[in-house]
N, C-alpha and C positions, 0 to 999 in steps of 0.2 A: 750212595745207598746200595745196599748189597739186596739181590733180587732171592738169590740161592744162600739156605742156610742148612750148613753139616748137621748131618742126627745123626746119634750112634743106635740108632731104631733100623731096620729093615729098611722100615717106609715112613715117608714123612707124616710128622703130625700135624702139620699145616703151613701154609704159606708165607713167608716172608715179606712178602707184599701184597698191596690190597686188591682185592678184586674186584671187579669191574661189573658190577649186575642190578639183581631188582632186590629191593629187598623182599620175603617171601608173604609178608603178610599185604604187600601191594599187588600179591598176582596172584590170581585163583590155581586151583591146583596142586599139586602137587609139584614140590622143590626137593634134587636129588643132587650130591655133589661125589665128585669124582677127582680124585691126586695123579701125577703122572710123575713116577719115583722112576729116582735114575737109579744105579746099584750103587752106588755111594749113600744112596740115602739122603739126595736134595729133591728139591721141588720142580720139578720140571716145569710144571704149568699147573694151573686148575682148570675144570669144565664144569658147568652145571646146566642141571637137566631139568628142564619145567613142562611137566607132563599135563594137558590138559585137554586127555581124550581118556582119560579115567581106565589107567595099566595098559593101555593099546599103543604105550611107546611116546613120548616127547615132543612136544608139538616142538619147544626151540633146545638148543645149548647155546652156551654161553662159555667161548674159551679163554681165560688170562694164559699169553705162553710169555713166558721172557725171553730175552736173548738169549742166546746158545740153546735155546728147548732144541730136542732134534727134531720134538714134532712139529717146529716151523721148518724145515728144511723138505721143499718138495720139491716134485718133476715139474715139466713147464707147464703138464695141463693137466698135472693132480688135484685131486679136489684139497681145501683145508683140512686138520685132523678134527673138526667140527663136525663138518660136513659128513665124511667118515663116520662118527660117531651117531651122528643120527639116523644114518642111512642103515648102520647095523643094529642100533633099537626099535628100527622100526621092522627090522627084516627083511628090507631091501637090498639082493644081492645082484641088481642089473647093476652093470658097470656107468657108472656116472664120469665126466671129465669137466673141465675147467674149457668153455668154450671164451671168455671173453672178460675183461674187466673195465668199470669207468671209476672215475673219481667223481666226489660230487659235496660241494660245501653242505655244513650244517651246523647250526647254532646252538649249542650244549651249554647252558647257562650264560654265562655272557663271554663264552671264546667260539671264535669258529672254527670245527672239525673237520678235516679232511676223512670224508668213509670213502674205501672202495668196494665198490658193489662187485660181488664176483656172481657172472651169469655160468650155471651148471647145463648140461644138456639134459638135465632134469626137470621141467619146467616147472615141477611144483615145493622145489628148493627155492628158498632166499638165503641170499647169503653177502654178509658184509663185513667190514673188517676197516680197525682204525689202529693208531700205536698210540698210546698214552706217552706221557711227559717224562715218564721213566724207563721206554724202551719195552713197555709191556704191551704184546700184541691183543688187541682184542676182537675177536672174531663172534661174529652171531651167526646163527643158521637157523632157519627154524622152516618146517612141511605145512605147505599149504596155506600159510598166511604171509602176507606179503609185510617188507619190513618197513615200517613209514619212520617220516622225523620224529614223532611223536615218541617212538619207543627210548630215543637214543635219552628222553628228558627224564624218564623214569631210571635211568642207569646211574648209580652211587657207587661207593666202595664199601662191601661187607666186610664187619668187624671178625679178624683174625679168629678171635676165638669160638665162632663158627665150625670152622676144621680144625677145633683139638679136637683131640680122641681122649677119652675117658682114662 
């Protein structure tokens, strides 16, 4: 299965593979999505932003990166590009790092999931991250509410044609 698929567009029109989230009429708030274009014109990743502090910035994101994204490539104790991402919707420019990570089973339909909890020296960061079956990294972050098993049961794959463009 091919993850990355060639546009002759600038920027991609969407994903090549599915992504990994809520559907939008399952979660209050407001739902925002975001592409991460290489200059060739593939899909690097998706992110989606679920804001529910009403414009005051994204309470989670939600990362699909494939292999070779560069935005999985980090230092030993940089944060996710999740992480990141929320940290600057929310307009938080204190430096955050990557103090710690555990594994921890979880039961996602009837397979069991390996999540890693990545602990931030943020405290009021969560943040977690699993690889799907196709090599697709999926990272959650979300301010101030803490991630339970619960959240991982509401997680589907949104239908592609979500991020066409017009």
């Amino acid at each position: 299965m091919s993850f990355l698929r060639r546009r002759s567009a600038a920027t991609p029109t969407g994903p090549d593979f599915d992504v990994l989230a809520m559907v939008p009429g399952d979660w209050p708030g407001d739902l925002g999505a975001g592409l991460l274009p290489a200059p060739d014109g593939t899909c690097q990743g998706v992110f989606l932003r679920y804001d529910l502090f009403g414009g005051r910035g994204p309470a989670m994101i939600i990362g699909n990166l494939p292999e070779g994204s560069p935005a999985r490539e980090l230092e030993e104790d940089q944060v996710p590009f999740e992480v990141a991402q929320l940290l600057a919707a929310l307009g938080n420019d204190e430096p955050v790092h990557v103090v710690g990570t555990e594994d921890i089973p979880v039961m996602h339909e009837d397979n069991l999931l390996i999540v890693r909890r990545v602990k931030c020296s943020e405290g009021r960061i969560s943040c977690t991250q699993f690889d799907r079956s196709d090599g697709v990294l999926v990272t959650i972050a979300s301010w101030d509410r803490p991630i339970t098993d619960e959240l991982y049961q509401l997680l589907k794959p949104l239908p592609a044609e979500m991020f066409q463009q017009g």
